[in-house]
MDTraj code that builds the backbone (N, CA, C; nanometers):
import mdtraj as md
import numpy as np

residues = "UNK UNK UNK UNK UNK UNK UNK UNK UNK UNK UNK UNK UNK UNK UNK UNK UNK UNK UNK UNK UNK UNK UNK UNK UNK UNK UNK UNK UNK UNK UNK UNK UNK UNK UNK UNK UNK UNK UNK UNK UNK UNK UNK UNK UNK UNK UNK UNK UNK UNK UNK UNK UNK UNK UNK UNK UNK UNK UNK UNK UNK UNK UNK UNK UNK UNK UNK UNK UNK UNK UNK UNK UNK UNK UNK UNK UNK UNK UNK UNK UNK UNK UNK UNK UNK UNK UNK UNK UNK UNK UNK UNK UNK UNK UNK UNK UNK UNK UNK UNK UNK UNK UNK UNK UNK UNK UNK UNK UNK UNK UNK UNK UNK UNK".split()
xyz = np.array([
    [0.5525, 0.2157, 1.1941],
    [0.6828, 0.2142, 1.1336],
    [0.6757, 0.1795, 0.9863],
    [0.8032, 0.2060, 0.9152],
    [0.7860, 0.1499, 0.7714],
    [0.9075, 0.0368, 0.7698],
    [0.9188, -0.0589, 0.6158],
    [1.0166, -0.0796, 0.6054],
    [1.0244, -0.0273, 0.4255],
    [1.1805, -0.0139, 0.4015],
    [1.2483, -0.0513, 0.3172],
    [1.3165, -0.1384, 0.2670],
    [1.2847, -0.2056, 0.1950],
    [1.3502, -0.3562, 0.1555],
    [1.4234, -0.3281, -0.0156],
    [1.5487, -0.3049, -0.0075],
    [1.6356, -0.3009, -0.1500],
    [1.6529, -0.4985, -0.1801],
    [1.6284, -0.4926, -0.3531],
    [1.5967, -0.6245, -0.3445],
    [1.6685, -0.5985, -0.5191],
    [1.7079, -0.7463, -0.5871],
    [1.7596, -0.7472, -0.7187],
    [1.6417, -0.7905, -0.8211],
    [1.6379, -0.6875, -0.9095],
    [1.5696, -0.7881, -1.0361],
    [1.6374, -0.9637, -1.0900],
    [1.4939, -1.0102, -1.0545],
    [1.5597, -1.1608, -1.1137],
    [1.6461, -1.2487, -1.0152],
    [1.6578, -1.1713, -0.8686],
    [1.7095, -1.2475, -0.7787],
    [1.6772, -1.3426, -0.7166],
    [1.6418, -1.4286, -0.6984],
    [1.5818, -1.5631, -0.5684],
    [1.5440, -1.5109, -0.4654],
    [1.6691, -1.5077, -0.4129],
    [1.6818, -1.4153, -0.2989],
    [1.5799, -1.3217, -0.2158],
    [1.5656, -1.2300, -0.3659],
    [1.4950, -1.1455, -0.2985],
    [1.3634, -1.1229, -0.3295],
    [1.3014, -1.2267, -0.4324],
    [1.1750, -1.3144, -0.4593],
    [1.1594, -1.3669, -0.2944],
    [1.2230, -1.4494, -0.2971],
    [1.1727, -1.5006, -0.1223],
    [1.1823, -1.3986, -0.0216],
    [1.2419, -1.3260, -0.0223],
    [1.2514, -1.2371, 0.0989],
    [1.1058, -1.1098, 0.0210],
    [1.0327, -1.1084, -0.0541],
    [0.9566, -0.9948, -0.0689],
    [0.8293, -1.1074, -0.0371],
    [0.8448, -1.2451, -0.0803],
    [0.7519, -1.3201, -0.0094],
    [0.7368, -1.3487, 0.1480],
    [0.8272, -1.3308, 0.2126],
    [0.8443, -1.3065, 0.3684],
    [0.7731, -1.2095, 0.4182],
    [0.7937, -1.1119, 0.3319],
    [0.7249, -0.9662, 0.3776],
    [0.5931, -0.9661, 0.3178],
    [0.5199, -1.0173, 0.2339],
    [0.4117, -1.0331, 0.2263],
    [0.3426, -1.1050, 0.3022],
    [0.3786, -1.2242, 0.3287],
    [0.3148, -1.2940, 0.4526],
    [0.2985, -1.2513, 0.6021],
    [0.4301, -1.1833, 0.5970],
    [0.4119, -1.0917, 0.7609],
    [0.3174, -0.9755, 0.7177],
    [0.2997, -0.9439, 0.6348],
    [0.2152, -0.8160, 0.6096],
    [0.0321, -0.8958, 0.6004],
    [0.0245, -0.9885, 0.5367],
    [-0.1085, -1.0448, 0.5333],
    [-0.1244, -1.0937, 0.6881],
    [-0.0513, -1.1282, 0.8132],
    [-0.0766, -1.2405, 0.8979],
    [-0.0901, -1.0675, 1.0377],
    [-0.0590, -0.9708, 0.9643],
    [-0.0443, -0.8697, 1.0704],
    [-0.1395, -0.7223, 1.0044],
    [-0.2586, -0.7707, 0.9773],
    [-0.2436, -0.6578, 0.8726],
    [-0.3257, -0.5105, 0.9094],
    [-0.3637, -0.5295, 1.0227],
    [-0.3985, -0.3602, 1.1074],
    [-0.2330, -0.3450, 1.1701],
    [-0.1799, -0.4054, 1.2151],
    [-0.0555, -0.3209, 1.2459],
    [0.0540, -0.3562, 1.1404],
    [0.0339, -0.3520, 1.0227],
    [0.1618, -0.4354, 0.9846],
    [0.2359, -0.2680, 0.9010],
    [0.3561, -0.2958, 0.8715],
    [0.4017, -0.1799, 0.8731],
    [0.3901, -0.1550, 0.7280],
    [0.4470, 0.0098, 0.6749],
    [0.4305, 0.0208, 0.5371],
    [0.5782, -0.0307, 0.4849],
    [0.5410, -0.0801, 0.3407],
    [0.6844, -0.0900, 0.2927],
    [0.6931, -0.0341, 0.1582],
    [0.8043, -0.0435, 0.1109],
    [0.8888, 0.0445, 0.0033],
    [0.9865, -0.0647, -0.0592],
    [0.9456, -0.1043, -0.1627],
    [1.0140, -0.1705, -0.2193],
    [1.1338, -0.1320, -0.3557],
    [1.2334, -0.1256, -0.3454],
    [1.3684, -0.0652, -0.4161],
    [1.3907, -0.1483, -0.5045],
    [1.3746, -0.1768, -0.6187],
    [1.4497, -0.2733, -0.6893],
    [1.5667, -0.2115, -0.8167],
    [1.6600, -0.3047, -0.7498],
    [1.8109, -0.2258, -0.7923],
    [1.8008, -0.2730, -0.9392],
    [1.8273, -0.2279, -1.0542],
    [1.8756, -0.2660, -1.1638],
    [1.7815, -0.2879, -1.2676],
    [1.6637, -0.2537, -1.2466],
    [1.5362, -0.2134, -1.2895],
    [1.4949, -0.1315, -1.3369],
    [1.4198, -0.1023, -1.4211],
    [1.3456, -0.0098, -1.4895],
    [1.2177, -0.0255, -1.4631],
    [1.0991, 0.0903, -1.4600],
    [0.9785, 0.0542, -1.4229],
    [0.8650, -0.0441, -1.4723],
    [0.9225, -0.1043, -1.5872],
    [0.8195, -0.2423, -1.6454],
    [0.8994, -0.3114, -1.5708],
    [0.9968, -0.3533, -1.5497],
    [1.0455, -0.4976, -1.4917],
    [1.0151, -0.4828, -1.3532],
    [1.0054, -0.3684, -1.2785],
    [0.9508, -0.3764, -1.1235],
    [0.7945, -0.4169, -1.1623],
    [0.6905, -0.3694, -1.2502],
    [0.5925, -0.3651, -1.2337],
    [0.5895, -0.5594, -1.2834],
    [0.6620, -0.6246, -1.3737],
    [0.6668, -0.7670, -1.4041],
    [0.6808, -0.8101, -1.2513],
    [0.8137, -0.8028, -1.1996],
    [0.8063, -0.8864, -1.0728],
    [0.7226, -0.8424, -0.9524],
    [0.6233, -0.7488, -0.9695],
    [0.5198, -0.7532, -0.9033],
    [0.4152, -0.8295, -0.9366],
    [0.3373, -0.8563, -1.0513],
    [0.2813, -0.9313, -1.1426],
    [0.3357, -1.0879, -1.1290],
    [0.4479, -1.0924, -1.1555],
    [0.4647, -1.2288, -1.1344],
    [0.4857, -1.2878, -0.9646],
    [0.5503, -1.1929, -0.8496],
    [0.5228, -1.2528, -0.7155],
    [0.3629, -1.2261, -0.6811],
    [0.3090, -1.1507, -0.6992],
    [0.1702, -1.1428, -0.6731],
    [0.1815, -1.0478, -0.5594],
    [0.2692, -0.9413, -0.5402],
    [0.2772, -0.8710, -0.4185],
    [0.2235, -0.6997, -0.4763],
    [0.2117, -0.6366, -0.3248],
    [0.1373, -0.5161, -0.3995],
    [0.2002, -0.4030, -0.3098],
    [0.3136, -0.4409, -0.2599],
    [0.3667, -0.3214, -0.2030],
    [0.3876, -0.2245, -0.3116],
    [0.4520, -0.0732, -0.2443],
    [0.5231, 0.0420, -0.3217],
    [0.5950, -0.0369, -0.4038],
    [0.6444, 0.0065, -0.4851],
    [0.8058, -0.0475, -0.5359],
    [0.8452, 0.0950, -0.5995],
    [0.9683, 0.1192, -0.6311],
    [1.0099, 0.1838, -0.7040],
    [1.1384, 0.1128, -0.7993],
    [1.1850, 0.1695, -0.9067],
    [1.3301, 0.1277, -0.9760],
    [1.4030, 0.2115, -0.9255],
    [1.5281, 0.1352, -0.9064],
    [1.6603, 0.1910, -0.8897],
    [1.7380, 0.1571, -0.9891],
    [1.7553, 0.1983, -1.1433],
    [1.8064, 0.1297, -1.2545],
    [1.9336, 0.1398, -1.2168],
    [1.9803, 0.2571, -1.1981],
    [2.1774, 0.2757, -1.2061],
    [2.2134, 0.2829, -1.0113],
    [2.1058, 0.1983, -0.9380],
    [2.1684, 0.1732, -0.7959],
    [2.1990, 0.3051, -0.7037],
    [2.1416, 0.4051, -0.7985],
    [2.1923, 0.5416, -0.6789],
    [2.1035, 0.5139, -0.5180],
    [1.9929, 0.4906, -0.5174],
    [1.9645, 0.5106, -0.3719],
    [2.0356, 0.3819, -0.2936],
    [2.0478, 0.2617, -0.3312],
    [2.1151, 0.1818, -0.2814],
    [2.2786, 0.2072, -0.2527],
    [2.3304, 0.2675, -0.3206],
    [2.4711, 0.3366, -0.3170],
    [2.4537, 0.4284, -0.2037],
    [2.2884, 0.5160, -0.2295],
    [2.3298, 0.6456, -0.0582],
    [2.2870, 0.5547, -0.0001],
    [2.2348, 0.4450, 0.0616],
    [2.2129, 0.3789, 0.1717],
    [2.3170, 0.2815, 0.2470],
    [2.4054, 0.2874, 0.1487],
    [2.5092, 0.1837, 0.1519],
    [2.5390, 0.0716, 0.1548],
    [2.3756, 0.0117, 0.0762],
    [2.3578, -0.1545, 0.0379],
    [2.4381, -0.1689, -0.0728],
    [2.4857, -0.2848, -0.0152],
    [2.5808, -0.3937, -0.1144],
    [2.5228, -0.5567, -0.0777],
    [2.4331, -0.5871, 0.0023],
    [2.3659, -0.7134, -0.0218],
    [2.2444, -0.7043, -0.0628],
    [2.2112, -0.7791, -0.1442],
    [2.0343, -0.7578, -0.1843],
    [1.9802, -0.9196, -0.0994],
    [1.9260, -0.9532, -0.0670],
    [1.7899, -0.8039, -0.0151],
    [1.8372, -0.7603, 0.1012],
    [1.8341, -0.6507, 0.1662],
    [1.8346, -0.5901, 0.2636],
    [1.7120, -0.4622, 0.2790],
    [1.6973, -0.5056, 0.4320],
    [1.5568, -0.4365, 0.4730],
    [1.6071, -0.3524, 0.5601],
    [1.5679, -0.2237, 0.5762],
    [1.5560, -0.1046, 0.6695],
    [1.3939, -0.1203, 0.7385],
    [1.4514, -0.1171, 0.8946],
    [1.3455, -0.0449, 0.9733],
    [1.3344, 0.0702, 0.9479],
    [1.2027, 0.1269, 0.9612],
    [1.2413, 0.2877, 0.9473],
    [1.1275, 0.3537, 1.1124],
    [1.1719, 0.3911, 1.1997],
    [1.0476, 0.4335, 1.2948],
    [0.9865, 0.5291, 1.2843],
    [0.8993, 0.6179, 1.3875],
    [0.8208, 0.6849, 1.2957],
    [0.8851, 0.8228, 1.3055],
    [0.9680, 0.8283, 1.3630],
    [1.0847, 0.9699, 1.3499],
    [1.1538, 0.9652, 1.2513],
    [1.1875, 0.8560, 1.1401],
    [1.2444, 0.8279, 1.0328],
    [1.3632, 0.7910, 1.0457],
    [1.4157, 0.7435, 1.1877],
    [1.5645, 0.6795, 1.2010],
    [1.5759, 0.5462, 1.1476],
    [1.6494, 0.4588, 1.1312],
    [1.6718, 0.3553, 1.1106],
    [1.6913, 0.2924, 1.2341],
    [1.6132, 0.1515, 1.2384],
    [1.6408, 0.0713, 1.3453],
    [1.6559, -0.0375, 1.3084],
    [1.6886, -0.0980, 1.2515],
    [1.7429, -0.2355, 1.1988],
    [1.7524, -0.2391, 1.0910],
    [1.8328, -0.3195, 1.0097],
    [1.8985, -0.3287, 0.9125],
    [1.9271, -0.5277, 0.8707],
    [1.8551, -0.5737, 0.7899],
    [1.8743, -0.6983, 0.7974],
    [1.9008, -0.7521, 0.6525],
    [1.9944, -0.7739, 0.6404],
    [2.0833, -0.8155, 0.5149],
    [2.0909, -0.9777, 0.4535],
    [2.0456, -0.9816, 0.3709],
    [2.0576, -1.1150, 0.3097],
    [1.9572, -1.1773, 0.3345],
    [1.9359, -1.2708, 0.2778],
    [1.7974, -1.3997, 0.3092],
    [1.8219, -1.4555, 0.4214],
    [1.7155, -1.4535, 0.5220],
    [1.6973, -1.5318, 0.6228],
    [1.6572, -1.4236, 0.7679],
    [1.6814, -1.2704, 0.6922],
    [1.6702, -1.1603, 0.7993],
    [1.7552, -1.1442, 0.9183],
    [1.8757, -1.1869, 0.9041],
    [1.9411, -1.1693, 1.0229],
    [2.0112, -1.0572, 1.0072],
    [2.0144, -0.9769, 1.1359],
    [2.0931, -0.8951, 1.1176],
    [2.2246, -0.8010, 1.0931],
    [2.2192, -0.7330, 1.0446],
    [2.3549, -0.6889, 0.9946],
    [2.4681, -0.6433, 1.0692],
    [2.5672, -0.7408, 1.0801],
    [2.6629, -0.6612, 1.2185],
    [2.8511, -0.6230, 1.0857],
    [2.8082, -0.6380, 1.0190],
    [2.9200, -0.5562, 0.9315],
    [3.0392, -0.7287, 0.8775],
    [3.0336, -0.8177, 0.9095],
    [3.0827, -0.9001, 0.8296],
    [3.0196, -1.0311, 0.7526],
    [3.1012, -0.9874, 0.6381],
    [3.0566, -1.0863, 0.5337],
    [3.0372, -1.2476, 0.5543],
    [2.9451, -1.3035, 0.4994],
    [2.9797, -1.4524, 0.4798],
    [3.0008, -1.4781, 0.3554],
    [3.0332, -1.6137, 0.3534],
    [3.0920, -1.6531, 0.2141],
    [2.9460, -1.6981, 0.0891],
    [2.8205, -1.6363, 0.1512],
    [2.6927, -1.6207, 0.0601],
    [2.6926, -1.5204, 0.0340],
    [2.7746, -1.4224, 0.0803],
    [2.7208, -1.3032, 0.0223],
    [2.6404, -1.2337, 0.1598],
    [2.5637, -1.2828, 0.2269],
    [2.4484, -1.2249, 0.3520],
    [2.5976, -1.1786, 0.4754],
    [2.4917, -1.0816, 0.5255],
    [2.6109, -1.0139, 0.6266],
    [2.5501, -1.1095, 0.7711],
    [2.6930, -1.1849, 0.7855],
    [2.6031, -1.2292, 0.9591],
    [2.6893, -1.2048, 1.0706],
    [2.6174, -1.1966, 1.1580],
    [2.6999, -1.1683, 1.3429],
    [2.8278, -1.1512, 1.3564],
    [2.8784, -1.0748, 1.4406],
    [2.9816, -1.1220, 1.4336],
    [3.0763, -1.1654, 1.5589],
])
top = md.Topology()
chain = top.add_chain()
for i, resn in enumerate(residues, 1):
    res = top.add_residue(resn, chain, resSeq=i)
    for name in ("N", "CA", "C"):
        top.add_atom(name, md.element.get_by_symbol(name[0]), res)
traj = md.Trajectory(xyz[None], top)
């Protein structure tokens, strides 16, 4: 499987949550999945800085003006897509802490249960 993880330049947030995914990726790393890292509001030196400065070595790409995050329909950063290997989406986990996304807001901003 892969994931996709949309994440903010300069966010906390999503500094810790790309450190989450590095650690599950080092602690799993014949099965660990591929990822794709989105960073919204970015240009390609500042993705390649906060790679440099977390020390992580996934994909990344920039999303400067938010279009793929707009077709995906993220509005929390970070949020991670499962992706399986048919390319559906199977989970969707919004905000720091990875819980999943059931469509209402909390007052952080992270989407929880509902």
């Amino acid at each position: 499987g892969s994931v996709v993880t949309f994440v903010k330049a300069g966010s906390h947030a999503s500094a810790a949550q790309l450190r989450q995914l590095a650690g599950r990726a080092s602690s799993a790393e014949a099965e660990a999945p591929q990822v794709l890292v989105v960073v919204d509001g970015a240009d390609e030196a500042a993705v390649e800085r906060m790679q440099n400065e977390l020390g992580v070595e996934f994909a990344a790409m920039a999303d400067q003006a938010g279009a793929l995050a707009d077709r995906f329909g993220v509005d929390v950063w970070p949020t991670t897509l499962t992706v399986d290997a048919g390319g559906r989406i199977t989970a969707i986990e919004a905000g720091l802490g990875l819980e999943p996304r059931r469509g209402r807001r909390s007052d952080h901003g992270n989407k929880e249960a509902a």
